[in-house]
N, C-alpha and C positions, 0 to 999 in steps of 0.2 A: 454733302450730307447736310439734314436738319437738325439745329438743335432742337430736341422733342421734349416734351412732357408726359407724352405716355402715348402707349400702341395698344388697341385689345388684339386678342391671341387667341387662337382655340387652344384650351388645356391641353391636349395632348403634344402640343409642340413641345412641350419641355420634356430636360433630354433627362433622361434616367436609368441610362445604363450603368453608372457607375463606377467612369474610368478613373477615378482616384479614390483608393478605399484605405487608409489609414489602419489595420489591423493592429485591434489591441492584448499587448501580450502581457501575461501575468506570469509573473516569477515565483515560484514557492520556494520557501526554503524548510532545511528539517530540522527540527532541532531533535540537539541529541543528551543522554542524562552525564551529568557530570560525574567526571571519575576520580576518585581519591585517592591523592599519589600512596603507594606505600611508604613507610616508615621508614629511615633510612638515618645514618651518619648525618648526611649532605641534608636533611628537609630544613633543616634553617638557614638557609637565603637570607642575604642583605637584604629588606623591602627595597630599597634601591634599584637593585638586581631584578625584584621578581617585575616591578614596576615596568623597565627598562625592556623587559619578556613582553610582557603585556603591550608595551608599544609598538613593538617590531610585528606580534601577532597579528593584532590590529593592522598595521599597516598592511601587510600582505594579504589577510584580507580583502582591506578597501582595493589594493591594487589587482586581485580576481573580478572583483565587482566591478570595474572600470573596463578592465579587457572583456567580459563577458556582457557588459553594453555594450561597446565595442564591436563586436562581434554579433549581435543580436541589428546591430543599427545597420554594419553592412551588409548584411542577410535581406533586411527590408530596402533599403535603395542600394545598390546595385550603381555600379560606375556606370556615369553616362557614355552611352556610344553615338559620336556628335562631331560628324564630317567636320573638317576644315572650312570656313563662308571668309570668301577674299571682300571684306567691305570698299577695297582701295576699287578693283573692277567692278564692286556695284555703284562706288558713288563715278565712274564712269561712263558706265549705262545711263545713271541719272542726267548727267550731263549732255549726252547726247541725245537724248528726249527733247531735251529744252532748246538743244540748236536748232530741231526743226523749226522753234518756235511755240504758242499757246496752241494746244491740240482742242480745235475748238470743232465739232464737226461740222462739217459743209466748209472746211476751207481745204486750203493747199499740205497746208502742216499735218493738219487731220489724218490725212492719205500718205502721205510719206511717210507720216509714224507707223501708220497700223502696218504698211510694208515691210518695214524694220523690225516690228516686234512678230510680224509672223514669220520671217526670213530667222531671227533669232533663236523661237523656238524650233523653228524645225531643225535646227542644227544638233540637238539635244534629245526633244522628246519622240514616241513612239507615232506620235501622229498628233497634227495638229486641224481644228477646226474653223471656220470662221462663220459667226451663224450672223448672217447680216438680215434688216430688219426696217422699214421706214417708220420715222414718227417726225410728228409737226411739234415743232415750239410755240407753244402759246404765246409767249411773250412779244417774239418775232413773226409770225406769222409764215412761219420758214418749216418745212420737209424737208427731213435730211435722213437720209440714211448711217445707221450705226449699226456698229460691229461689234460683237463679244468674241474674244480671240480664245480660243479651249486647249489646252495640251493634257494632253494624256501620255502618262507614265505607266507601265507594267500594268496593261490594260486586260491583261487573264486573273490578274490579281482579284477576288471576291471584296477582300476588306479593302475600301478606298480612304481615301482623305483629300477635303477640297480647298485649294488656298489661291484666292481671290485678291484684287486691287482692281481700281479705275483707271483709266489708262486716257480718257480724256482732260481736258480741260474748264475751268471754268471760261463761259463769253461774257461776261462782265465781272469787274473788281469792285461790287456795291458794299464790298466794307473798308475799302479804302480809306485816311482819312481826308484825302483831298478828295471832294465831290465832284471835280471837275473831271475825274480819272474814273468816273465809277463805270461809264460806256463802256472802258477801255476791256480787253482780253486779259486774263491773271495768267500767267506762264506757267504756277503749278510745279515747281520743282518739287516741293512739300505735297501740296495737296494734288495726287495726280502720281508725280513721276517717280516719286520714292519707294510705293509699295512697290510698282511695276520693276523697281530693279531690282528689290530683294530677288521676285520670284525668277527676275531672269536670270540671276546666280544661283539661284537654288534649281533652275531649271538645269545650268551647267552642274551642280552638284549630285543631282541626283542621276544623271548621265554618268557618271565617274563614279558613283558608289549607289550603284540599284538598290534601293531600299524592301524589306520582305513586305510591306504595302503597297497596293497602285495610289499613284497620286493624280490629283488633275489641278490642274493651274488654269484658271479663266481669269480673263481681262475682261471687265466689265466696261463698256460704252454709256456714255451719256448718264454719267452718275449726277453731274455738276449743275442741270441746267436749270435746278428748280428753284421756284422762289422761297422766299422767307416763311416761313408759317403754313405752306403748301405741302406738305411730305411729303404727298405721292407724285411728285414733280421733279421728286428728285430719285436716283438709282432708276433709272428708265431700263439699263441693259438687266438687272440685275431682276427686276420684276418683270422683263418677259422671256431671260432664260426658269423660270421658278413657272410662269405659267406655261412655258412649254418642253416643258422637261419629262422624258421618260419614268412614268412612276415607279418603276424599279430601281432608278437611279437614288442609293439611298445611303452616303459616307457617311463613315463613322462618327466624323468630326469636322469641320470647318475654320479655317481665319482667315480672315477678311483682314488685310495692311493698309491703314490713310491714314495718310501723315505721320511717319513715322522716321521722319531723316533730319527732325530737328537739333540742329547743332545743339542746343539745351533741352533735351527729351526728357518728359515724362510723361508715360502711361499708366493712368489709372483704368481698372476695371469700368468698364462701357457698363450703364446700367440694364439694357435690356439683354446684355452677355451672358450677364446675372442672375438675372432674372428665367432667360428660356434655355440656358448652356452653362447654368454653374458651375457643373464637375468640370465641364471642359474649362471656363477659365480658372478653377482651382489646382486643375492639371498643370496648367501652362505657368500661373505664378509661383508653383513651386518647380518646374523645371527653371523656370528665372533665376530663384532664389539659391538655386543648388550650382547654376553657374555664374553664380555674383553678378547678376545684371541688375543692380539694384536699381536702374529707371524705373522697372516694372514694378509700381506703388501699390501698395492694401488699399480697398476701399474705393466707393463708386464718387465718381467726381458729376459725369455727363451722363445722359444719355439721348443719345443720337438718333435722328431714323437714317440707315445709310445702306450701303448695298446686304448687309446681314440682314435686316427683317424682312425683306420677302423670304427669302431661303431660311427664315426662323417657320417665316407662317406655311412653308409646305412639310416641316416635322425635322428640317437638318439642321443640328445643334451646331450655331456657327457663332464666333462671338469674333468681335472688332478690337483689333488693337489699335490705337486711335491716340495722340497726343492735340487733345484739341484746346488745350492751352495755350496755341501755339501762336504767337502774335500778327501772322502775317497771313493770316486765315483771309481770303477771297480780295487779297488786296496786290498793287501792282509790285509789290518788293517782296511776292513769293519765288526767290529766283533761289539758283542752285549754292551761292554763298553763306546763304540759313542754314545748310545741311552740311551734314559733315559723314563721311565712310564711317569713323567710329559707331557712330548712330545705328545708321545701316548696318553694320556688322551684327552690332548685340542682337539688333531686331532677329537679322536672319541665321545667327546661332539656338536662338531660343525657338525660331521656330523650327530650327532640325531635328533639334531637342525634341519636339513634339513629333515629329512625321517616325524619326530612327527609334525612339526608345519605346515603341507599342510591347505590350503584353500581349 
């Protein structure tokens, strides 16, 4: 991905359906006319006594008013219903990515991986694609062929949801801080391999608990190869599934997962998430919030160009969950020791959170 300063958009990408709607609710209360005790022996009370009335009244009361927000608060959210996500077998996955080596394409590794991950999903999903593609590298002067790998979930299903990662590597570590290394292949544990394991757990999850949405999970190719200050150099799979895509093909929602297996994770709001899929990332950081995954921060830090903005600019409201704080960004010690399963876990709790708790 590019660090960007801005993208233009046709207005109508942005998403306005309205998937988080905060309904406000007004309480009346009645009042009623005060009644005057009858006369009696007993109507002189110790003040003490009547005082002592007065507080207990009160109190019960406040303790109606409590239960009946209570009661009003669970009416409006609703327990989450949010499969089980094994982070121990995705930081697994991650790691076996990175054995093949930097998934750089046009090499050996390249090809062994994308085997592995289509072999994977077909273990789980309803059917899996592979829409492969030639493009030349400018930089190198090199044709290589790339792949975006598709799994489709409950593929009768009408409403969809699409969740996305890059599955290649970067072929040079030009942020490296030794200059000497910058030729070198980034291995990409982080950047690369981590989204790709979420979704391969979530791909076993949703096999074991069919969710009432079809899902589709694509692996994006050749996200990596672009250069600095070049955006459209970069998400190469990502902008020619967006240009060749069935215009009917139209999910509800999108996330796109890079870099998010950092052993010290934080993810703030991507600004172009914000920008053309608000509600959706306002959805998501209160599904976070509601299951204590407190990495997921308020507030835009970055914004990115990465495999979300083509599929922002054909109208599908997809936003990036992205920690690009992350120290080891396109360098040679992005290896699988930076990461940690807790990481991966939160990541891919929250995002079930998203796919299982549709309205």
């Amino acid at each position: 991905m590019d660090y960007y300063a801005g993208v233009s958009y046709p207005r109508d990408a942005v998403y306005a359906r309205g998937f988080f709607i905060n309904p406000v609710i007004q309480m009346k209360t009645k009042s009623k006319k005060k009644k005057t005790p009858a006369k009696s022996s007993r109507a002189a009370v110790a003040p003490r006594h009547r005082r002592q009335t007065r507080w207990m009244i009160a109190g019960a009361i406040l303790a109606a008013i409590v239960i009946t927000v209570v009661v009003f608060v669970e009416q409006r959210e609703p327990a989450l219903v949010t499969p089980a996500f094994d982070g121990d077998r995705a930081f697994a996955l991650l790691q076996r990515q990175c054995d093949f080596g930097p998934r750089v394409p046009g090499t050996a590794a390249h090809a062994e991986t994308r085997a592995f991950l289509v072999a994977e999903l077909q273990k789980f999903a309803d059917n899996v694609v592979e829409q492969s593609f030639e493009h030349t590298i400018d930089r190198l002067q090199q044709t290589v062929t790339l792949t975006n790998i598709i799994a489709g979930f409950n593929l009768q299903a009408g409403r969809r949801v699409l969740l996305c990662a890059h599955w290649d590597s970067r072929p040079w570590a030009d942020q490296d801080p030794d200059s000497s290394r910058h030729d070198e292949p980034v291995m990409g544990a982080n950047d690369g391999a981590s989204g790709v394991a979420v979704l391969l757990e979530i791909a076993a999850v949703l096999k074991a608990n069919p969710p009432s949405v079809g899902v589709d999970l694509i692996l994006f190719d050749g996200e990596d190869f672009g250069a600095p200050g070049e955006s459209r150099s970069y998400a190469i799979g990502a902008q020619h599934f967006a240009a060749t895509k069935d215009a009917r093909y139209n999910p509800m929602f999108g996330i796109l997962l890079d870099m998010v297996g950092d052993r010290d994770l934080t993810i703030y709001q991507e600004g172009n998430s914000v920008r053309f899929a608000g509600s959706v990332v306002e959805r998501v950081w209160n599904l976070a919030s509601r299951l204590g995954v407190n990495e997921f921060m308020p507030g835009v830090r970055h914004e990115v160009f990465d495999d979300h903005v083509p599929l922002l600019e054909t109208g599908i409201p997809v936003i990036n969950l992205i920690d690009f704080d992350y120290p080891y960004w396109h360098t040679t010690a992005d290896t699988p020791d930076k990461c940690s399963a807790e990481s991966l876990a939160k990541v891919g709790k929250v995002v079930l959170a998203a796919v299982y708790n549709i309205k």
